[in-house]
C-alpha positions in Angstrom: 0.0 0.0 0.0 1.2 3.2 -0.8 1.4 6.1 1.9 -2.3 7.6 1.1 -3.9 3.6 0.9 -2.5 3.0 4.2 -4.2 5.8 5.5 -7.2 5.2 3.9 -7.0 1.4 5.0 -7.2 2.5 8.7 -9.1 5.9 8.6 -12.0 5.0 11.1 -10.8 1.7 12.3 -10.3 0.9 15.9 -6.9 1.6 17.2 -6.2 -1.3 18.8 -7.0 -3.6 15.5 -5.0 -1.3 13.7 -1.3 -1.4 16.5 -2.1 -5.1 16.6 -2.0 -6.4 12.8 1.1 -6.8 11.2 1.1 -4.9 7.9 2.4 -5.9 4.8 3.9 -2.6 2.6 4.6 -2.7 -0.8 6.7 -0.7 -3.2 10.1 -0.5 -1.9 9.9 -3.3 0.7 7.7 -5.1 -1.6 5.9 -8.0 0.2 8.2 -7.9 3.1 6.3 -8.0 6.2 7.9 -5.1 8.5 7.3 -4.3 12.6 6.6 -0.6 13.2 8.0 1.0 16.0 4.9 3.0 17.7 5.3 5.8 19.5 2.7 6.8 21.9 2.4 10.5 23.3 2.2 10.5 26.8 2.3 13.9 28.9 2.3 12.5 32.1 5.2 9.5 32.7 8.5 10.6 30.6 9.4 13.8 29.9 12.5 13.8 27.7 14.9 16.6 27.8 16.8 18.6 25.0 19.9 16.0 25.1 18.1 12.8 25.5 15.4 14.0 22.7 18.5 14.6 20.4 19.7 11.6 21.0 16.5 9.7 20.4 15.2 11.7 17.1 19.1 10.0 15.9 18.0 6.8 16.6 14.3 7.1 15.5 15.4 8.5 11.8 17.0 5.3 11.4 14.3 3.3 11.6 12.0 2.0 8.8 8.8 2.5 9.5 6.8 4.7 12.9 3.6 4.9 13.8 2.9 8.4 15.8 0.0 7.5 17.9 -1.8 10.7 19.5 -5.2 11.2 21.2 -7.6 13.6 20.8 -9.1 15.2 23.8 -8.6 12.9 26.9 -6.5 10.7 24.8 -6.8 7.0 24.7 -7.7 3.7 27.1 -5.1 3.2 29.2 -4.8 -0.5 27.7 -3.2 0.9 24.2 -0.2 1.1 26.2 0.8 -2.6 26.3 0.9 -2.4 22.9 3.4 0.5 22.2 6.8 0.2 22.1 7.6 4.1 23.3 6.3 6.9 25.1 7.5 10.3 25.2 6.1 13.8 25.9 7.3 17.0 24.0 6.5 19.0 27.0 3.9 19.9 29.7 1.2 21.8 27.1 -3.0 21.2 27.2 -3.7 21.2 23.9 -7.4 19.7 22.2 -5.4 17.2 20.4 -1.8 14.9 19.8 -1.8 15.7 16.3 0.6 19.3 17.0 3.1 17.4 19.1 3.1 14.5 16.3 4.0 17.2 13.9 7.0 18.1 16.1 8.1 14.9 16.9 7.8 14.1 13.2 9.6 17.2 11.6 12.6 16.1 14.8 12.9 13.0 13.4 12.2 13.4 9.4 15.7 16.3 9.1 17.3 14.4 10.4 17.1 11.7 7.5 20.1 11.7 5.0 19.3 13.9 2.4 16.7 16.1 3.9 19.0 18.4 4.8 22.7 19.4 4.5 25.0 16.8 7.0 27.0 20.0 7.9 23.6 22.2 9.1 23.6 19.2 11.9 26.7 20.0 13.3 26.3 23.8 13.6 22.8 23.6 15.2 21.6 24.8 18.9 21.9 22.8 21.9 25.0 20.4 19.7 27.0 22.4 22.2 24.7 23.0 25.2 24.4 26.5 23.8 21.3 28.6 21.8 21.9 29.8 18.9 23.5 32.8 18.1 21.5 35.5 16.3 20.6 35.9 12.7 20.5 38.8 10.5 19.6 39.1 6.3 18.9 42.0 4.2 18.3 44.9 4.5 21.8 45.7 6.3 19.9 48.8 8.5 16.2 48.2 9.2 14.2 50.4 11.6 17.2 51.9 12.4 18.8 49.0 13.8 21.8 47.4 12.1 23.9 43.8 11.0 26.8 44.1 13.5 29.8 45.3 11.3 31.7 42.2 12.3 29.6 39.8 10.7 29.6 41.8 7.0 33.8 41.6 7.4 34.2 38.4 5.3 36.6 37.4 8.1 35.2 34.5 9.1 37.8 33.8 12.2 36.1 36.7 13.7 32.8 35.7 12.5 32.9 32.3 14.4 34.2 33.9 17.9 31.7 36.5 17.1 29.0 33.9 16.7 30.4 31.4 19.4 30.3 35.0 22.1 26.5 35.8 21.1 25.6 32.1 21.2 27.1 31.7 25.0 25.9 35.2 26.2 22.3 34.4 24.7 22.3 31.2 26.8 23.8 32.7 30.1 20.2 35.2 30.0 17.6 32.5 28.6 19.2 29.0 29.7 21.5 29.0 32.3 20.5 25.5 33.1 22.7 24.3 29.5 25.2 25.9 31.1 25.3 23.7 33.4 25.6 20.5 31.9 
């Protein structure tokens, strides 16, 4: 079944039929049966923190096939548990439904797929370092009179780095000390 069947094939059905079959994908893995890992969104039991989730979203873009399972309202019987092979919470938010934190758990995972984007934007990215980022800037160069700090329209890209590296542990030290820390 192709990505649009498969949802089609289990639009409406019961969850629990649906965790518990084994389904059979074409296409690419033609006729091979595969086990999803499912992923079940749970506010209350695990929260997982910046490091940890980095470290998981690694290890979940490597496998073949997820199922994001997310409730709607009060969520789901308390049995659909026993048939999940994770839980994880994005935060402590009261939302109306799962489907927002299966969008960011998704778009965690689905970058960091090869070819999604560039290897090298990986390395360079917040919290790789336990720091935020450091700020951006485009065009115009003076906006509202505010302007691109002169250093960073140098070409001198030594200068550019430590200026970069500076903002990125000065922006931490005011909004998250607690990286700091670690």
């Amino acid at each position: 079944m192709e990505v649009g069947e498969y949802y089609k094939h289990f639009k409406g059905k019961n969850i629990y039929k649906i965790l518990a079959t084994n389904v059979t994908y074409t296409g690419e893995s033609a006729g091979v049966e595969l086990k999803d890992l499912v992923v079940y969104q749970n506010i209350i039991d695990k929260k997982i923190f910046v490091r940890e989730y980095t470290e998981l979203t690694e290890e979940l873009s490597k496998e073949k096939h997820l199922i994001l399972v997310c409730g709607h309202y009060e969520g789901f019987d308390e049995r659909i548990r026993s048939l999940c092979d994770l839980e994880l919470s994005v935060g402590d938010f009261i939302l109306t439904g799962g489907e927002i934190p299966s969008m960011l758990i998704a778009d965690s995972i689905i970058r960091l797929i090869p070819g999604v984007i560039e290897e090298e934007s990986h390395l360079k990215e917040s919290f790789n370092n336990n720091l935020l980022d450091y700020p951006e800037y485009t065009k115009p160069r003076i906006y509202n009179c505010m302007e691109v700090p002169e250093v960073l329209l140098s070409g001198d890209h030594k200068k550019i780095d430590a200026y970069r590296l500076e903002e990125s542990i000065k922006r931490t030290k005011i909004r998250r000390p607690d990286l700091l820390e670690k």
